[in-house]
N, C-alpha and C positions, 0 to 999 in steps of 0.2 A: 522654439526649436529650429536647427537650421532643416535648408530643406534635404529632404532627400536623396542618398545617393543610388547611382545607377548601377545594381548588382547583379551578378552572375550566381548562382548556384552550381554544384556539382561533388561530388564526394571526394571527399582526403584521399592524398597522394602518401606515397612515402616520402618523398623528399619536400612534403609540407611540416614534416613533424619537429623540424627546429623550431619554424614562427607559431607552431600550436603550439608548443611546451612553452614560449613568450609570453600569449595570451593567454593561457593555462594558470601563470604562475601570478601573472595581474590580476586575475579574475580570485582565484581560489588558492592564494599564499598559506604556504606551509613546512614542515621542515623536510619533506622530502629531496633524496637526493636528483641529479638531475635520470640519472640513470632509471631510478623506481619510477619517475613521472613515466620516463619512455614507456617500463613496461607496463605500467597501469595501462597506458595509452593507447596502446598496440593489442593488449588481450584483457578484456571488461569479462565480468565476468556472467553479464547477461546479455552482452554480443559483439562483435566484432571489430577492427577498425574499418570495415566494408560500411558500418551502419553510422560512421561520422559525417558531416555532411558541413562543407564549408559556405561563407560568404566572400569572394571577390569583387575587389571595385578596379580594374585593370588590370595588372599583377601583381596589384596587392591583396593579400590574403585579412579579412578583417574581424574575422568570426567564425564561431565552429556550433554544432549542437549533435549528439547523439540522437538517434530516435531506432530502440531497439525493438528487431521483432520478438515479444514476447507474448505470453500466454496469464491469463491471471483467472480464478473461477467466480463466477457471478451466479447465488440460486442454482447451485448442483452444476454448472455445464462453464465448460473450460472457453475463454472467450480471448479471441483474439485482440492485441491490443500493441498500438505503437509507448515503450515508454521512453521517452525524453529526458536525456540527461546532458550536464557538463554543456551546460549553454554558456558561452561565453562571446565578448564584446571586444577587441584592443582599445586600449584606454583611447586613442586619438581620434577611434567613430564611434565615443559613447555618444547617446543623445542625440544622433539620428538617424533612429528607427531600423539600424539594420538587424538589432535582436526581434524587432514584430517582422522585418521579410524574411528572412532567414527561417523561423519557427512558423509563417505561411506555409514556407518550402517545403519543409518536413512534414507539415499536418499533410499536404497533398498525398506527398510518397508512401507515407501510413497510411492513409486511404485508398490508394490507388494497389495497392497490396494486397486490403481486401481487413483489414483492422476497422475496430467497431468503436474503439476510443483511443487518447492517447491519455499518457497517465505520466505526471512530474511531479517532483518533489521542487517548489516554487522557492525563490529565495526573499522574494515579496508577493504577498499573495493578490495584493491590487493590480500588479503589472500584469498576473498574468488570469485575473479575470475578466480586462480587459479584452484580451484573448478568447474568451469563450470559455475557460476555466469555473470549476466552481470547485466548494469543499468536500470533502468525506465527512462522513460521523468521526469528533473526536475520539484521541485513544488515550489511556491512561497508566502511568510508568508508577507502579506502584511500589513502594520499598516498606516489605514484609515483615514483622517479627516473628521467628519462625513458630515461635508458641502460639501464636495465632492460628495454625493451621490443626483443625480439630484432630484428637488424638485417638479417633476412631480411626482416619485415614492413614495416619503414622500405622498405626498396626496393620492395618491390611495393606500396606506398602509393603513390610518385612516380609523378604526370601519370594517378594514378587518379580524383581530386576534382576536384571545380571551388566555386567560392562561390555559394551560391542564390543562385540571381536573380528574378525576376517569373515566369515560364513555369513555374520550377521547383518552386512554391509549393501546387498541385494536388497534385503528388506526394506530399508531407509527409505525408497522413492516411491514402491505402492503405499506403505504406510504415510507417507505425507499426503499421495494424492487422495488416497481417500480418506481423510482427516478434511481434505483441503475442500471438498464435496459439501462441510459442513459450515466453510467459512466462506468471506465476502474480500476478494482482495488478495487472496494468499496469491502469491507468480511461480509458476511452473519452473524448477531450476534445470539448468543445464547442468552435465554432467562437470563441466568446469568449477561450477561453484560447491559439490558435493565435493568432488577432489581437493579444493583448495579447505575447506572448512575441515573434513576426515582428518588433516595433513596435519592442522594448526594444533601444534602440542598443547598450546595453553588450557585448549576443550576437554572436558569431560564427556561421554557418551554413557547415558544408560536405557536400555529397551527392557521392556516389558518381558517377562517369559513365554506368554501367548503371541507376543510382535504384533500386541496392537497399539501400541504406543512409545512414545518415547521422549529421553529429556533431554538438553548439551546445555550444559553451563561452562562456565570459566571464573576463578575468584579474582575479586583484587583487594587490592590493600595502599594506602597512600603511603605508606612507609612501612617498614619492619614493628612486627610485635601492633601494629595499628589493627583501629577494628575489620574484619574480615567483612567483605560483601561476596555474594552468591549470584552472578548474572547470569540470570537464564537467557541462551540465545533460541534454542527451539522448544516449544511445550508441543508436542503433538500426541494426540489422543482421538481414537477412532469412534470413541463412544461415551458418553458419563461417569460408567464405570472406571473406565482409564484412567480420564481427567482426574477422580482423586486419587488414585494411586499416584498419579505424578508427583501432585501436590504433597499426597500421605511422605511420598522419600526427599521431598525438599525439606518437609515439618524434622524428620530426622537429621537431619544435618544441625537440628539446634545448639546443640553441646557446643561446634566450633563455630557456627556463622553468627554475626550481629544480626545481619539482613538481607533478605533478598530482595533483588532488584528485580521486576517482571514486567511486559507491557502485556496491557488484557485492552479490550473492543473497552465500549465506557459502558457498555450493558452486562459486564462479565459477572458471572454469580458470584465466584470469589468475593467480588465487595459485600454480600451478604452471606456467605458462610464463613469466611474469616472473620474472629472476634480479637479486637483488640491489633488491629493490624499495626500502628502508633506506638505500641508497649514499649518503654523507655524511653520516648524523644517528648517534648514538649511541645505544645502551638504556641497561641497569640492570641490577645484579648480577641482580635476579628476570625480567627479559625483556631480555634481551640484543637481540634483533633483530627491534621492533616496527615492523608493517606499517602498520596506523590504527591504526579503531577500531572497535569489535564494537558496533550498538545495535539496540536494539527498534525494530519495526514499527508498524504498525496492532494493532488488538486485532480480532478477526472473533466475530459472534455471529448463529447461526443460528435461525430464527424456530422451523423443526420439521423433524422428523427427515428425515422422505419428501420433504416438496420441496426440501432440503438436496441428499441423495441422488440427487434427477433433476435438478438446474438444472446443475449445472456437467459435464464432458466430461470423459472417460476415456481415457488414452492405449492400454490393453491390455484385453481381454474377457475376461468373467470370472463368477465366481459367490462369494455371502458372504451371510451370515446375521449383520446388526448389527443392534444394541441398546443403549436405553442405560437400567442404571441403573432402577428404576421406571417405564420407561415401554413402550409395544407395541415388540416387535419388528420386524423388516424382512429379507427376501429380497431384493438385492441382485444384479441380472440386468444385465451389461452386454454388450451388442453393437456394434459398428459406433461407440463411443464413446459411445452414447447408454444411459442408465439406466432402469430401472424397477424401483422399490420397490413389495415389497406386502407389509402383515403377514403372521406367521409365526407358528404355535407351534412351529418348531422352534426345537432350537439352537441359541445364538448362536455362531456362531463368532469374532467380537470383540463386547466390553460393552463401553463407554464410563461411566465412574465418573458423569459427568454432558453434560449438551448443548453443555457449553461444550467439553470436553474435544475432543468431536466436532466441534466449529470449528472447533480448529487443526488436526487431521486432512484434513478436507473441505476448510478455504478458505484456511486456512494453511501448507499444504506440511510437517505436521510426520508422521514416520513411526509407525505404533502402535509400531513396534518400541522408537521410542525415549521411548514414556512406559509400556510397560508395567515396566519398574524401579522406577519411580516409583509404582507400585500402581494408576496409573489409569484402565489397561483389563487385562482379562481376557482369555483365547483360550484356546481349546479344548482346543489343542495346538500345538505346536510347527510344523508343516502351514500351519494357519491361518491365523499372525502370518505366517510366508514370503508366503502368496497376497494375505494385507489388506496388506503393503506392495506388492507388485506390484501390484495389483489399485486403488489408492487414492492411489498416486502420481503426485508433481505437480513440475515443478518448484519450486524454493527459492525464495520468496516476497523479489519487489523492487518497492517501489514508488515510482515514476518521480516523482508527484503528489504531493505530503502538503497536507492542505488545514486 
């Protein structure tokens, strides 16, 4: 690799947004016009052009990367967090190293803000666990037959919805947040992106008559008279209950739809109360009776060990002694949901190979149990690993946003 060049940091100007929409269109070519790129550019819909942040190497301009302030919830408690987007290279300084200074720069300013992770949607995910990244729990894009969906739930779906209307539109944001209390990942939306989604005619909107839940789909079709799909964009449900009514008024849609499209966590009970979810499509001698498809998350990367350990909520109270790896160890005191780290020399009753490892643990819903195989945590005993999975569980990481 050649070596190094000598860069400056500092955030997008306006009159840098000719050579951004350049390296915009090198990086992430598309058929957008130059016009739409601008205003993508200029108003994201999870923050600002204030929150783009360039690379210079004299006056030349050679890289850009978002890093927005966001919110996402972790174990009931809303947790700050930088997310990273639209990281981009000009093709003449690919390959050397100005996307690792560049996403340095930004890990700083997200920290130095007072965020407790930074969270990307990675375009290779080696490049950027190199970086301290690590993975989420898989999620899984299931495509539905609606007769699948038991036709108990169909019936107590009937004359439970109505279609949003104008009054009903207030509702939308407590109802997500407190749906969002139950999940791992969900990002707190800005009023921009309620706006922009309400707006988008293609959506369907139906809420529950009690307003504690709610559906939006939108259909497609690859051509006229082709088979119909049903893509759900929001499933929010505030309690069990809910969740199958939801489901009960998707199962009714069966008359007109082939299929529906949904992503669910990879622990989602739907895979076992759905029977027959495959109904009219065929496998393969090696998978006989495929559901979707299984794919990667977000990548999560935590700034430092201890405000890892307190930002985000604990469903169960407890005690543990982590570490990671070369670094101070940490006591581990939960109560009432809430955390307090403080170094230890005792110890450790879980190591963490490295911090990354410790992301997907902490922000990614991934169990110690299931990487210590993998050689990349350590426990004490047998004891340990029992209380660090009780003690550190979250549910299955799904998220709603990808930006």
């Amino acid at each position: 690799m050649a070596s190094p060049l000598p860069l400056r940091f500092r955030q997008a100007h306006e009159d840098d947004i000719g050579r951004l929409l350049d390296i915009q269109l090198g990086a992430f070519p598309d058929s957008r016009s130059f016009e739409a790129r601008k205003r993508h550019l200029q108003q994201r819909i999870f923050g600002d052009f204030g929150d783009l942040y360039v690379a210079t190497h004299g006056s030349q301009l050679l890289a850009q990367a978002f890093v927005y302030p966001i919110q996402g919830w972790f174990g009931g408690r809303r947790v700050p967090l930088g997310g990273i987007a639209s990281v981009a290279v000009a093709a003449e300084a690919r390959g050397r190293g100005v996307a690792r200074a560049l996403l340095e720069h930004v890990h700083e300013v997200s920290r130095a803000r007072g965020d407790a992770l930074t969270l990307l949607y990675a375009f290779r995910h080696g490049f950027y666990r190199r970086l301290g990244y690590s993975a989420v729990t898989p999620m899984v894009r299931l495509e539905v037959a609606p007769a699948a969906i038991p036709e108990a739930w169909v019936s107590a779906a009937r004359g439970a919805f109505r279609i949003l209307d104008r009054d009903d539109r207030d509702e939308l944001v407590p109802m997500y947040e407190r749906a969002a209390l139950r999940a791992t990942g969900w990002l707190r939306r800005r009023s921009l992106a309620w706006e922009r989604w309400l707006l988008d005619d293609r959506r369907a909107w139906f809420i529950t008559n009690d307003r504690r839940g709610y559906v939006s789909w939108f259909l497609e079709q690859t051509e006229d008279h082709a088979a119909t799909h049903l893509v759900v964009r929001d499933l929010v449900a505030e309690d069990d209950a809910t969740w199958r009514l939801i489901w009960g008024l998707l199962g009714a849609q069966k008359d007109q739809i082939h299929a529906i499209d949904v992503s669910v966590p990879h622990d989602d009970p739907a895979l076992h109360a759905l029977v027959d979810i495959d109904a009219n499509r065929f496998g393969t001698e090696r998978v006989e009776h495929p559901l979707g498809t299984v794919y990667a998350g977000p990548m999560v990367r935590v700034h430092s060990v201890a405000t890892a350990l307190e930002a985000r909520g604990y469903i169960v109270d407890g005690d543990l002694v982590v570490g990671v790896a070369g670094q101070e160890s940490y006591a581990l005191e939960v109560r009432g949901g809430t955390a307090r780290a403080t170094v230890t020399d005792a110890p450790c009753d879980l190591l963490f190979s490295d911090a990354a490892i410790l992301s997907s643990v902490l922000y990614g819903a991934v169990r110690p149990s299931q990487l210590t195989r993998a050689g990349l945590v350590t426990v004490r005993d047998g004891g340990s690993l029992a209380q660090a999975d009780h003690l550190l569980a979250l549910p299955a990481f799904h998220a709603l946003d990808p930006f």
